[in-house]
N, C-alpha and C positions, 0 to 999 in steps of 0.2 A: 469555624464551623457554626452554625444556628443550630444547635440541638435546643431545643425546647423552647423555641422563640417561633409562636404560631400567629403571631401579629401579622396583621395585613400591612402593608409596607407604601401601597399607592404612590410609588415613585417618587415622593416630594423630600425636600428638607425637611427636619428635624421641627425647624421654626413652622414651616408655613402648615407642616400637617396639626400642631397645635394649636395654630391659628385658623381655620380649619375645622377645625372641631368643634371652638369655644363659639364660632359663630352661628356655625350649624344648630349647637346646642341651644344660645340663646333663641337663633330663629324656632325651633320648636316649643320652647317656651310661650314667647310672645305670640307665634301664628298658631299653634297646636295642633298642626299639620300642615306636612311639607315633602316634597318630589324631592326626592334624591336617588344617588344611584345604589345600588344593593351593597357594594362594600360600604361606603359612607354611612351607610344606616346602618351595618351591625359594630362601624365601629364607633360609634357616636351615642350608640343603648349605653353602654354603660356607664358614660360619663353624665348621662341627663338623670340613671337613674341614684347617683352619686349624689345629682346637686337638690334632687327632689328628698332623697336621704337627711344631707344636711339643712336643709329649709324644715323639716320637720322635729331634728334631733331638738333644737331648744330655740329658744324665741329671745336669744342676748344680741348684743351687737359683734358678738364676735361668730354668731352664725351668717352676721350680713358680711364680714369682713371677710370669710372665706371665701361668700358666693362673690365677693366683687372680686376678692384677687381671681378666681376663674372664670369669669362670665367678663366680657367688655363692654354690655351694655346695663345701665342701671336702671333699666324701666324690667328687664330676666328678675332680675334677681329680687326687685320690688314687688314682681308677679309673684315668682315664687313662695316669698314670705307673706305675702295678704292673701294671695288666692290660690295656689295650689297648692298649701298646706293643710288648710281645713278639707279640698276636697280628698286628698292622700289621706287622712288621719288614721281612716280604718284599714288598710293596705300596706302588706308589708313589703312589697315587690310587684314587679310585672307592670311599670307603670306606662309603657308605652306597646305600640303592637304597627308591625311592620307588615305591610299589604304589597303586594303585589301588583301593578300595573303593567303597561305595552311596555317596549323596549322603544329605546329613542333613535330616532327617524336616520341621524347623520351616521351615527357608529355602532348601532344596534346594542348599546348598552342595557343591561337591564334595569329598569326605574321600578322605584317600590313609592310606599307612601309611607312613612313613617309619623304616629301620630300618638297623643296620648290621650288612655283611656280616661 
């Protein structure tokens, strides 16, 4: 039974959907907006707003060794700790916002833009 398992599931393996994620994730990072599809972006909020969390909680080497064990590219997570920690400082939450676009031409999926403030 799924009782109280409200996860979006997106057909994948285990692996690929965390792989998946952590790319997605850095891509928003590094480009600071990016087309995705509307499940991808609400499932990927939380995890960017996790690694913007830890890039601000403290400024040691073991806040970099966090964002590197989840992030696979090290120019994210260099972002992170130089530049999008001064601009978070004053911000407890809400660090990204999911917009709405056309639906895509082949399968009529719905595309958002997911971007941070």
């Amino acid at each position: 039974m799924r009782h109280q398992k409200k996860r979006l599931k997106l057909n994948r393996l285990q692996g690929n959907k965390t792989s998946l994620f952590r790319n997605l994730a850095a891509s928003v990072i590094l480009y600071e907006k990016v087309q995705t599809t509307k499940t991808r972006a609400k499932r990927v909020t939380p995890l960017i707003e996790k690694l913007i969390l830890i890039a601000k909680k403290d400024n040691s080497m073991n806040a970099i060794r966090k964002l590197s064990a989840i992030l696979y590219d090290k120019n994210a997570s260099k972002k992170l700790m130089e530049k999008l920690r001064e601009k978070y400082k004053d911000r407890n939450s809400g660090f990204t916002r999911i917009t709405a676009i056309k639906n895509r031409a082949g399968d009529n999926a719905s595309q958002v833009q997911i971007e941070l403030i």
